[in-house]
N, C-alpha and C positions, 0 to 999 in steps of 0.2 A: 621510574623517571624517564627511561626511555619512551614511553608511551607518551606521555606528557610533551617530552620535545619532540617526536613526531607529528602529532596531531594537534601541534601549540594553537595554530588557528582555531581548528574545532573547539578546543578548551576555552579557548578565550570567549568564543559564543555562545557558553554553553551557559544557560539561565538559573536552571537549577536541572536536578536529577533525581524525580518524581519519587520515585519509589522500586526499589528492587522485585524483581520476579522470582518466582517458586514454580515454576512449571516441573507436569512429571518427567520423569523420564525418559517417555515416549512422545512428546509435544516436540513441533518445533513452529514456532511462533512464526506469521508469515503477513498477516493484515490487521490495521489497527483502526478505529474510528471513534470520534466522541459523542455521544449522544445524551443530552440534558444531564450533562454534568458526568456521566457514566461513563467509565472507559471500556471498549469491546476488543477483546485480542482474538483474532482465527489462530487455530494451530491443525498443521496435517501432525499427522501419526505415524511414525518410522517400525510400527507394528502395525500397518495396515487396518487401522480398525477407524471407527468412524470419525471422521474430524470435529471440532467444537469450537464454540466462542465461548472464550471467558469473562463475563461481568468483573471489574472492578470499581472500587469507588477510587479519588481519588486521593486518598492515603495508603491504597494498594490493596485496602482488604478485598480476597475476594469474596461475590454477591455471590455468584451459583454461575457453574459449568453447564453449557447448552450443549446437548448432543447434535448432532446434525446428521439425517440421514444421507450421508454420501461419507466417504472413502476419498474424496478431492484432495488438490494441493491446495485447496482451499485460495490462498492467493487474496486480492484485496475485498475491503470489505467497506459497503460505503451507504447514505442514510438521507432519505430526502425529506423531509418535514412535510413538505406537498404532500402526499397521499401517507405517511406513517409507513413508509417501506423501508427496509434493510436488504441488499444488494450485497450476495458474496459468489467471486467466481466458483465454477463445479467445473466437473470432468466435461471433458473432450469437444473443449468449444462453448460453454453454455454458461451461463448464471443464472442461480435462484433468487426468487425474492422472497421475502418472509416481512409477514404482520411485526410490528412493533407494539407492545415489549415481548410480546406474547412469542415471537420467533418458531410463529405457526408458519410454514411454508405456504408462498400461493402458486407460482408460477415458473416456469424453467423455460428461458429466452437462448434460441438459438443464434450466439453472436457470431463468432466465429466464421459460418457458413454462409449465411441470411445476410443481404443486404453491402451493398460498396465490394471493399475484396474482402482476400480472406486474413482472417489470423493463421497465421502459418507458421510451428518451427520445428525442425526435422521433419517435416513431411506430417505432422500430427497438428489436429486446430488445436486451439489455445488460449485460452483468459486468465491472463497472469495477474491485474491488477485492473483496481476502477477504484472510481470516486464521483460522487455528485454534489453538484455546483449549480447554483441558480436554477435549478428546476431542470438541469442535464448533466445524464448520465457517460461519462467518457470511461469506456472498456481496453482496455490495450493488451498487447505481447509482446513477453521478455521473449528477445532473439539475441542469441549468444554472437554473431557474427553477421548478419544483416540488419538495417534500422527495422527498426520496429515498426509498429501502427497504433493508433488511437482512432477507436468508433466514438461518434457522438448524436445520443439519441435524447430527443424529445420526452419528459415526463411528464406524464398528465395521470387522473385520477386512478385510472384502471390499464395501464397500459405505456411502452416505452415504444417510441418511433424514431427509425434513422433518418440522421441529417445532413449525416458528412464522416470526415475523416480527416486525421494528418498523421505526417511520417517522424518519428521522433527518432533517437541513436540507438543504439544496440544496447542490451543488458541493464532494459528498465526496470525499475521494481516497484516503483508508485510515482503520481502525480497528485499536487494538490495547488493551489489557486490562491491568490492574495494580490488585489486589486487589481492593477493590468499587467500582473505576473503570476505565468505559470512556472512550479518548482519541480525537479524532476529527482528522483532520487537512480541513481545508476549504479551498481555492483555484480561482483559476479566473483566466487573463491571465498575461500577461511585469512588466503594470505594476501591478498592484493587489496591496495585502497577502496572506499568507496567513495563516490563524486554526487555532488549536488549542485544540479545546471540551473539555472537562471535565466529564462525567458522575457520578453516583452510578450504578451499575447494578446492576438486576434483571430475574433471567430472567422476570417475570412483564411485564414493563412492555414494553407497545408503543407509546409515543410518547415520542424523544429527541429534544424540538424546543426546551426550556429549559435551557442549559445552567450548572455552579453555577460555572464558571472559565473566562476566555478570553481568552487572549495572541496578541498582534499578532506576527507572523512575516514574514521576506523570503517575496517571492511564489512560486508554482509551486512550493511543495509537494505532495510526495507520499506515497507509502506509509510509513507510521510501524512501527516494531517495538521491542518492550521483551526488553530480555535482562539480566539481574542488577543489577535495581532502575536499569538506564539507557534512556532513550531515545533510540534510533536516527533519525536525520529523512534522508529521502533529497530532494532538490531537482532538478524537472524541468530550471531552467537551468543545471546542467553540462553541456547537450551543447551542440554547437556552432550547433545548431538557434536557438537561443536565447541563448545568451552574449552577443551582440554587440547586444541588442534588450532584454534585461529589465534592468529599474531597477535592481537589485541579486541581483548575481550569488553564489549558491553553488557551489563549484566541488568541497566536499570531503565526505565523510562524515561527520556531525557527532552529537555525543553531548550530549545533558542527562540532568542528577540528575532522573530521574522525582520526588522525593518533594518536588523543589519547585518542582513545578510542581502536586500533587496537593493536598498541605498547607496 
């Protein structure tokens, strides 16, 4: 009950609540994306072994666990229909792309370093989260105490080109897009809230540090994605990492009505 009257907002938007996770022991869930109907979860590995995406359909079964040659925090994970690529961040500044469905690797793009500034936090580059949007790709880093940044590149057949950038708030964890709003999701802790900003957005504008809506959410939130006018919210505390330690626990794949939260 207490949770309930805590997060009574959140609840009240809450559309339905997809289906529960079973992750192993060593997963902790970190980027989420939909692709022809499939749902794709990244998880790093708290036993340092190779991170994965997991195929679900969606009634939760899952399809087959993808290995992934890296050892990353894995971080967001995003899908352009233009060329059949799949975009997940890797280690020390960089993302891969991988063939669709095949999640054959083709290319490792130095973001972080290459091009506008840097992604910087603690003195280490950084690609916390991405998503692709109308044929571009926007890369950003979570900064615990400074705003963050968001790269935005160019996707064409064989290849991603910078075009710009803006400054977004501290302790972002994904972005995703619906109509001339961009959504931001913000967390950071097992016990502190998590927040979901509200933009107006334009491609010309480099500073999202005032936002025009913001709803109070359970904490460790993560990578957010819109697919037919719904919003998808993925929650770091379903793994087992965290269950037994955050104040309020999500354990399930949960959907809200995008339009009311925009309106």
């Amino acid at each position: 009950m207490f949770g309930i009257k805590r997060y009574r907002k959140y609840n009240s938007l809450l559309k339905e609540k997809l289906f529960s996770y079973n992750f192993l022991d060593n997963e902790v869930p970190q980027g989420l994306c939909i692709i022809n109907n499939k749902i794709y979860i990244t998880c790093y590995k708290t036993d340092n072994s190779n991170s994965c995406v997991i195929e679900y359909d969606k009634k939760g079964n899952e399809l087959r666990r993808i290995d992934l040659v890296s050892k990353a925090h894995v971080g967001g994970i995003g899908y352009n229909k233009k060329n059949n690529t799949v975009y997940i961040c890797d280690v020390n500044g960089t993302i891969s792309s991988y063939r669709y469905p095949s999640f054959k690797k083709n290319n490792t793009y130095d973001i972080a370093f290459s091009n506008g500034s840097k992604l910087i936090e603690k003195e280490k580059l950084v690609c916390s989260y991405l998503t692709c949007h109308n044929d571009i790709l926007y890369v950003g880093s979570f900064n615990l105490r400074k705003n963050g940044l968001v790269k935005k590149y160019n996707i064409d057949k064989t290849n991603i080109n910078y075009i710009g950038e803006f400054i977004v708030p501290n302790k972002v964890q994904g972005l995703t897009f619906y109509k001339n709003n961009m959504i931001i999701s913000r967390s950071y802790g097992r016990r502190k809230n998590s927040e979901l900003l509200i933009f107006n957005y334009d491609e010309n504008k480099t500073d999202y540090l005032k936002q025009n809506k913001k709803y109070k959410f359970p904490p460790m939130l993560e990578q957010i994605t819109e697919m037919n006018n719904d919003l998808y919210l993925l929650f770091e505390s379903s793994s087992n990492k965290y269950k037994n330690t955050c104040k309020y626990v999500v354990n399930e794949l949960t959907i809200i009505d995008i339009d009311k939260i925009v309106n």
